[in-house]
NULUMZA-419786 format. One record per residue: x, y, z of N, C-alpha, C in turn. Coordinates in steps of 0.2 Angstrom, whole numbers, plus 5000, padded with zeros to 4 digits. Layout:
BEGIN
XYZXYZXYZ/...
//
This chain:
BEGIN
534853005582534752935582534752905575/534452945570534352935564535252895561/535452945563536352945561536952875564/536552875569537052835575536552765572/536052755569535852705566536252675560/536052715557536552705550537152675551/537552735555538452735557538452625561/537952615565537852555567537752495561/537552535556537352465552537852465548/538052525544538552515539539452515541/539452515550540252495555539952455558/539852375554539652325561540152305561/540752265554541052265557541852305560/541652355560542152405563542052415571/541452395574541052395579541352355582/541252315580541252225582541952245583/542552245579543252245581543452285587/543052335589543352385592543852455589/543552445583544152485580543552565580/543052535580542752615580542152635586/542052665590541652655596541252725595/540552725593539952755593539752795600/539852855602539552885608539052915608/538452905608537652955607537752985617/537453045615537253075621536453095621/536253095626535453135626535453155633/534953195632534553205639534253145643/533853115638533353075638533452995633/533252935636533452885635532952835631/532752915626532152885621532352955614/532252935609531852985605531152995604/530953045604530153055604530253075596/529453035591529353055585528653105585/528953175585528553255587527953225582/527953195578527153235574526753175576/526853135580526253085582526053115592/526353175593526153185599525453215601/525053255595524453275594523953185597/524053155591523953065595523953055600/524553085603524653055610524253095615/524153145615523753175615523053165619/522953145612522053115612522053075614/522553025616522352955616522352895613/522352915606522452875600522852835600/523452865602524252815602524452815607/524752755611524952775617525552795617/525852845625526352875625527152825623/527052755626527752735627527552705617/527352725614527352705606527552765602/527652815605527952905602528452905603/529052875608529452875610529952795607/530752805607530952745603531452745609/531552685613532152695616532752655613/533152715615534052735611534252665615/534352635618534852585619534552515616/533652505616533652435613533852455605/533652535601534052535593534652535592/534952555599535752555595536052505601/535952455600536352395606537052435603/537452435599538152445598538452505598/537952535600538152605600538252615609/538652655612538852685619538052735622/537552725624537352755626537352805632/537552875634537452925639537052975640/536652945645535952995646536353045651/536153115647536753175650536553245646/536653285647536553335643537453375643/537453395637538053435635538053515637/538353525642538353585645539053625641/539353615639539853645634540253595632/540453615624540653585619541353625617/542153605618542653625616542953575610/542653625603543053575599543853555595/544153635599544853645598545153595602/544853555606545153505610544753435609/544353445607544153395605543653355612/543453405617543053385622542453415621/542053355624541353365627541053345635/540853415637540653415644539853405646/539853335647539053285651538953305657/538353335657538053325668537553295664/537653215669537353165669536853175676/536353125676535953115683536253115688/536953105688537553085694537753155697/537853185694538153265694537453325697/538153345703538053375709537753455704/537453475711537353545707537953585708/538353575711539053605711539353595704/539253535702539453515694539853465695/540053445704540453385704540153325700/540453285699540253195693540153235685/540253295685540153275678540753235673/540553235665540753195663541253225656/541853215656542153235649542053185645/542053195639542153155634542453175629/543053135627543453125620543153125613/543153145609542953135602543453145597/543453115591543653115584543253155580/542753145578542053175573541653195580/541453225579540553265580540153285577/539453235581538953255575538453305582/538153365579537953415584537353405583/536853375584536153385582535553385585/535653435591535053425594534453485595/534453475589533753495586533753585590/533053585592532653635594532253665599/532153705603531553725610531353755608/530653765612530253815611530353885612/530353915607530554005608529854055610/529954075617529654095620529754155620/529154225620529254305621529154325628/529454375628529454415636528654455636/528054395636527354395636527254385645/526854425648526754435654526354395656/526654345663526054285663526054215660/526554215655526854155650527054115655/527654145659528054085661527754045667/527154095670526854055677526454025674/525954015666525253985668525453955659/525853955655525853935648526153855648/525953825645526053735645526353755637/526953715636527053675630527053635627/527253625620526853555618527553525612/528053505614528653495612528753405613/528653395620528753335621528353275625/528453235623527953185626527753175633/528053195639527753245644527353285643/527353335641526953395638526353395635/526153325630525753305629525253255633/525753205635524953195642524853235644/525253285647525153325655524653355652/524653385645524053435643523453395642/523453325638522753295641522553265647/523053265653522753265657522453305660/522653385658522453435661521753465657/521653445652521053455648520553425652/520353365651520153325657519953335662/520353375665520453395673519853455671/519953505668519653545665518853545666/518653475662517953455662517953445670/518153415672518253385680517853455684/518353495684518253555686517653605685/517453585678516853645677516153605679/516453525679515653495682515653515686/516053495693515953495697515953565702/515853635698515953665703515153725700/514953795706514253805703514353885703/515153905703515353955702515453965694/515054025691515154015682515554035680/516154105684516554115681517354065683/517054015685517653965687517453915680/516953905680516753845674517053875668/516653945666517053975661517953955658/518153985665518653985663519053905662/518753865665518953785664518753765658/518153805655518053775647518253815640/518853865641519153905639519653875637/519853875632520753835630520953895626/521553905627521953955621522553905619/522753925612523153895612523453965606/524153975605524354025603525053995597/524753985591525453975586524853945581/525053965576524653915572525053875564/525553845570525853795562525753735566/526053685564525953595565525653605572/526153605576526053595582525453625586/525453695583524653715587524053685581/523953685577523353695574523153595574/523753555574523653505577523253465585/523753485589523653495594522953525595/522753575595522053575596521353565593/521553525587521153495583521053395589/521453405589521453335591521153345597/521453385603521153375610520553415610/520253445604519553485603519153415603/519353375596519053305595518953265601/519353275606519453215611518953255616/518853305616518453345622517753325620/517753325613517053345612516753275612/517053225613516853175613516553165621/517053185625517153165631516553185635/516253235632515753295637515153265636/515153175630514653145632514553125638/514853125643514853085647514753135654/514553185651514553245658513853255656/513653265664512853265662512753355661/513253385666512853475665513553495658/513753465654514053505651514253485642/514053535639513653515631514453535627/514453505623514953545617514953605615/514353635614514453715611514553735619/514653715624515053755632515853765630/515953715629516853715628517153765621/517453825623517753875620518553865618/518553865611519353835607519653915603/520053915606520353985601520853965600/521153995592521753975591522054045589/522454065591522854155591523554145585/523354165580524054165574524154255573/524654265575525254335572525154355567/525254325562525254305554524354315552/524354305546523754305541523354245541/523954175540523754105538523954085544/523554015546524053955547524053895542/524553865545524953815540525253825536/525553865536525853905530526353835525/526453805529526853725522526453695519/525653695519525153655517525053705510/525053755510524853805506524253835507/524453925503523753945504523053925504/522953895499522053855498522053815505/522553775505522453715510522353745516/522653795518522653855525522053885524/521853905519521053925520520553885524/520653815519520353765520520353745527/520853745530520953715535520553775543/520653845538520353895543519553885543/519353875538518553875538518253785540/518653745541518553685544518553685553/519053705556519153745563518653765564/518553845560517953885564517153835563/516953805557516453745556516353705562/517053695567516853675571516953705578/516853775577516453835582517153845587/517653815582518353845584518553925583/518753965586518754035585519654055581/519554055574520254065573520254145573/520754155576521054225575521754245572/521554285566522354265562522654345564/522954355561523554435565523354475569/523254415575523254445582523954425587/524054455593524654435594524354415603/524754375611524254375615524954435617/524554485620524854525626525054515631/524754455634524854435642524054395644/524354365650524154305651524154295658/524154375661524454385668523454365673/523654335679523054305682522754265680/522954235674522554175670521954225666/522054255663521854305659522054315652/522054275646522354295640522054365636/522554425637522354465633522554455626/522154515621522454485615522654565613/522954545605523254625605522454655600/521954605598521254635595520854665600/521054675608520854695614520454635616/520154585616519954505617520054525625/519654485629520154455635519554395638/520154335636519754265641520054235645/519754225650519954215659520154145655/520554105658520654045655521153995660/521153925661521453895665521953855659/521853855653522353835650522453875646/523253895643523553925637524053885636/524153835627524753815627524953855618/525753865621526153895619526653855613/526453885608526553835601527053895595/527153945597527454005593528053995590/528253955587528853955586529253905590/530053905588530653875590531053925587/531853905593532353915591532853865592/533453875588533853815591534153795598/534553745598534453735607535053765609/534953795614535553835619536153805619/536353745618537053715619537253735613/537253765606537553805600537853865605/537653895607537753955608538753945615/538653855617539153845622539653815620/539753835612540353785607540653845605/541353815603541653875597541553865589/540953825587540653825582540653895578/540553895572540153955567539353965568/539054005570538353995569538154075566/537454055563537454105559536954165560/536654195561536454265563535354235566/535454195566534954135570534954095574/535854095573536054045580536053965578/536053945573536153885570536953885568/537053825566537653805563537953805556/538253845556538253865547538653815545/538253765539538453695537538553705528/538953665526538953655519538253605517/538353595511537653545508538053495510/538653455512538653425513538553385520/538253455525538053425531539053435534/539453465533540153475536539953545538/540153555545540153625548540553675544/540353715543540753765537541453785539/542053765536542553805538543053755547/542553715548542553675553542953595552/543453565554543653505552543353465557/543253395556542753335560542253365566/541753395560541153425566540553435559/540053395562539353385558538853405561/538353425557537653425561537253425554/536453405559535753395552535153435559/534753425555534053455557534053515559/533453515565533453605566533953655568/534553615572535253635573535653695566/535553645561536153675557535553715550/536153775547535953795543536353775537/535753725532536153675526535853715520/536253735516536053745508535553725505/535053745502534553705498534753695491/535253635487535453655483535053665476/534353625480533853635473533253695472/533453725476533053795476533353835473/532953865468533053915463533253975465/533154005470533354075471534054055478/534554095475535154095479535054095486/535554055489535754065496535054055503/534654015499534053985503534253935506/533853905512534053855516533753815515/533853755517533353695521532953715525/532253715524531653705531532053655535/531853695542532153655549531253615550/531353545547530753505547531153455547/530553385549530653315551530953305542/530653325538530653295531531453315529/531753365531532253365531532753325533/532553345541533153325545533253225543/532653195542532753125542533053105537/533153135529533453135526534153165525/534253215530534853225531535353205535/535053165540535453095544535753065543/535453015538535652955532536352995528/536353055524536753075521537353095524/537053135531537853145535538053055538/537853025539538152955542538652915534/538252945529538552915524539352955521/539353025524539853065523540253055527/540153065533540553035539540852955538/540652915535540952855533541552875526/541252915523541752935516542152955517/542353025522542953055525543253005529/542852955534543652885536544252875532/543552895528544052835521544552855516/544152885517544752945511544252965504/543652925505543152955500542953035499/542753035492542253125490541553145495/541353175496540753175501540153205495/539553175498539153205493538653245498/538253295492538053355494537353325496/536953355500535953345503535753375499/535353345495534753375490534453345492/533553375492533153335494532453405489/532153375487531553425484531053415488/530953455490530253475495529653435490/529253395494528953355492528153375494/528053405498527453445502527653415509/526853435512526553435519525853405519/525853395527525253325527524953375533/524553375534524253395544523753355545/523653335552522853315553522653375558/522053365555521453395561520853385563/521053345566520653275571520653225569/520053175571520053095567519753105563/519953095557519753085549519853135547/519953185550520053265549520753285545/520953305540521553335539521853385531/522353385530522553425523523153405520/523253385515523953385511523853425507/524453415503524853485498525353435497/525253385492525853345490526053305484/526753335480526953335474526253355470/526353435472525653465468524753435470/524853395473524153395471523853405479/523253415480522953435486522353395488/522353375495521953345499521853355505/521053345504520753375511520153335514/520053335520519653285523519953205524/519453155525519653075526520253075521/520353075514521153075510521653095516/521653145516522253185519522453155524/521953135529522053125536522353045535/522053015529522252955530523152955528/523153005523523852995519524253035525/524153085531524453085536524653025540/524252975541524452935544524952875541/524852865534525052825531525852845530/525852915530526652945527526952955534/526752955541527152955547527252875549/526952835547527052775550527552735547/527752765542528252745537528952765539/528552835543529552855542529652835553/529052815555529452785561529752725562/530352745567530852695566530752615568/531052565564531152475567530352465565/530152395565529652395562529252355567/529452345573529252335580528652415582/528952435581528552525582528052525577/528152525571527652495566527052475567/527152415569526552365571526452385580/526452395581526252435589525652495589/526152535583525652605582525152565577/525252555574524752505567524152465571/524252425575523952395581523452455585/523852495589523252545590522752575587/523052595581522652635578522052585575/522152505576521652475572521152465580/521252455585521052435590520552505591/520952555592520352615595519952635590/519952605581519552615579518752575581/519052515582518452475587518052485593/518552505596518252545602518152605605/517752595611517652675612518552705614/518452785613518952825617519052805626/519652825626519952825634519752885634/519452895640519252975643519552995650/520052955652520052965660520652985661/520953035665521253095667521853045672/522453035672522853015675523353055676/523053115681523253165685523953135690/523753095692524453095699525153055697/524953045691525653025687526153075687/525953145685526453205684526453215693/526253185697526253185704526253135711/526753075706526653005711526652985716/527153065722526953045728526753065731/526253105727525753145734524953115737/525053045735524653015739524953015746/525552965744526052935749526253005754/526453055752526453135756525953145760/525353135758524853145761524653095766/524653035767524852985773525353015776/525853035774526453035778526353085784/525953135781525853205784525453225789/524753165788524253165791524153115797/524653065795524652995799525053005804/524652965811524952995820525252925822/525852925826526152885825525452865834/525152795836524652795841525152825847/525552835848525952835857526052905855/525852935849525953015850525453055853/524753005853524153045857524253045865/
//
């Protein structure tokens, strides 16, 4: 989106003539900005303010909501199943191209863990995150109201397994919104509700740095969060998380935070990828070895040309990827032309996390912060890099408003299930002349 911006602004008039036509493809007919989804989450921010929709930023760009089921670049085609297309595959869509830019990021890399794929929730996209606060919610729902203890248990039991942005985020924030919430239950106290967080590893946060990851570990457990660092979960088979420390909690939610891999449509190109399954790219963002074919972000593997030890990459992060959108749009405009291309540098400048309201850590340009700082420079350095300044003042507006007011607590369960009210009439309901 980042790219097809740029390319919009600096070919208006190339646009305007018709002499160059922008095609954007997606799945989905929004970009989601991941590191406000914790927010979203809790409530903080609302959902449709995480999300940028692709046709009011790019009015001149070709908008196709479709997903790229193979990519032949020796022909210079791309194959669309759009909403229209049969499962047979009939309606799908070719498309022509000149340049391609390949960037669609990342999924969640999942293990052959027992139990995972029937009861594990994710936390990638803005679906995913309501559905988990609604289901947290539901949670409390459930343990009040029922007078069986190993069913309450298990409803006030949250696992969450990974411990980088996404997880230690993530349950920082819906810890915060929980514990608030359980003001409002009369049989059910904070020190009830059980928060583990499962890291493989030694640390979490490993971008924040070691101190800051300490910090961060004894701030979690402070608040009677259970971190556990190189343990791995076994299975999760009956709604049961075992651990590999031998652990085992009955549990109705586990969310699955371990990592990423790149997305499966690299693997559906004649591309070069590299023993990771990304796109082996020059620093200037051009597929290695590859004529008119680009990519940035988690997709592609780009040289870090400012790292001191040879043949290191770019971290697959926002910080990157945003700054290497701009540069591939401006390379892609120099090769039109006949101009030199320039190389993506970029010096790692740190990392920000929050962990909860007011809660957080930096590590940045050396210097470290933690507590109200942090959280506040967390906020202050995402609001910046989300996009049009419409978006700006929307999320800027929330976050002044919920600080005035109470928290939303209410569980908006039938959303992820609109017609089963309507189902349920239909199912039950006697037409009178059938008695």
């Amino acid at each position: 989106m980042y790219t097809a911006l740029r390319l919009q602004r600096k070919l208006k008039r190339e646009l305007g003539q018709g002499d160059v036509q922008v095609i954007v493809v997606d799945p989905e007919p929004y970009m989601t900005y991941q590191p406000f989804l914790p927010e979203a989450a809790a409530g903080s921010i609302s959902p449709r303010h995480v999300v940028v929709p692709l046709r009011r930023i790019l009015p001149r760009c070709q908008v196709v909501i479709g997903e790229a089921v193979a990519i032949n670049h020796g022909k210079r085609t791309a194959t669309i199943k759009t909403l229209a297309t049969t499962e047979e595959g009939t309606g799908a869509v070719e498309i022509h191209y000149d340049e391609l830019v390949l960037a669609p990021g990342s999924v969640s890399r999942t293990l052959p863990v027992p139990g995972l794929v029937d009861h594990g929730i994710g936390f990638k996209t803005v679906e995913e995150a309501i559905g988990l606060r609604n289901h947290v919610l539901e949670q409390l729902d459930i343990a009040s109201s029922t007078r069986d203890p190993d069913v309450r248990d298990a409803a006030l039991t949250f696992v969450f397994v990974g411990g980088g942005y996404a997880g230690v985020e993530a349950l920082a924030e819906l810890e915060d919104m929980a514990r608030y919430a359980v003001r409002y239950y009369h049989n059910i106290a904070p020190e009830d509700l059980k928060w583990i967080l499962v890291e493989a590893t030694g640390r979490i946060l490993p971008e924040v740095g070691e101190e800051m990851g300490k910090y961060a570990v004894r701030e979690l457990r402070g608040r009677n969060i259970d971190v556990r660092l190189e343990t791995r979960l076994d299975s999760c088979v009956d709604r049961v998380a075992a651990l590999s420390d031998g652990s085992r909690f009955p549990t109705r939610t586990l969310v699955w935070t371990a990592g990423v891999k790149p997305h499966p449509i690299l693997a559906s190109t004649d591309l070069p990828v590299n023993a990771h399954g990304r796109l082996k790219c020059t620093a200037a963002l051009h597929v290695d070895g590859v004529e008119h074919a680009w990519s940035a972000g988690d997709a592609a593997a780009v040289p870090d040309v400012t790292a001191e030890e040879p043949g290191k990459e770019c971290a697959p992060n926002a910080q990157h990827a945003l700054r290497q959108s701009k540069v591939l749009a401006e390379n892609l405009i120099a090769s039109l032309h006949g101009r030199p291309l320039k190389d993506y540098a970029h010096t790692y400048a740190g990392s920000v996390a929050s962990l909860g309201l007011h809660k957080g850590v930096a590590h940045v340009y050396g210097r470290k912060l933690k507590g109200y700082p942090a959280w506040f420079m967390h906020r202050a350095y995402h609001l910046s890099r989300v996009p049009t300044f419409n978006r700006k003042a929307r999320v800027l507006a929330e976050w002044t408003l919920s600080g005035l007011f109470k928290r939303e607590i209410v569980s908006l369960g039938s959303l992820e299930n609109p017609r089963a009210e309507f189902k349920l009439a239909a199912d039950t309901g006697r037409h009178p002349e059938a008695s």
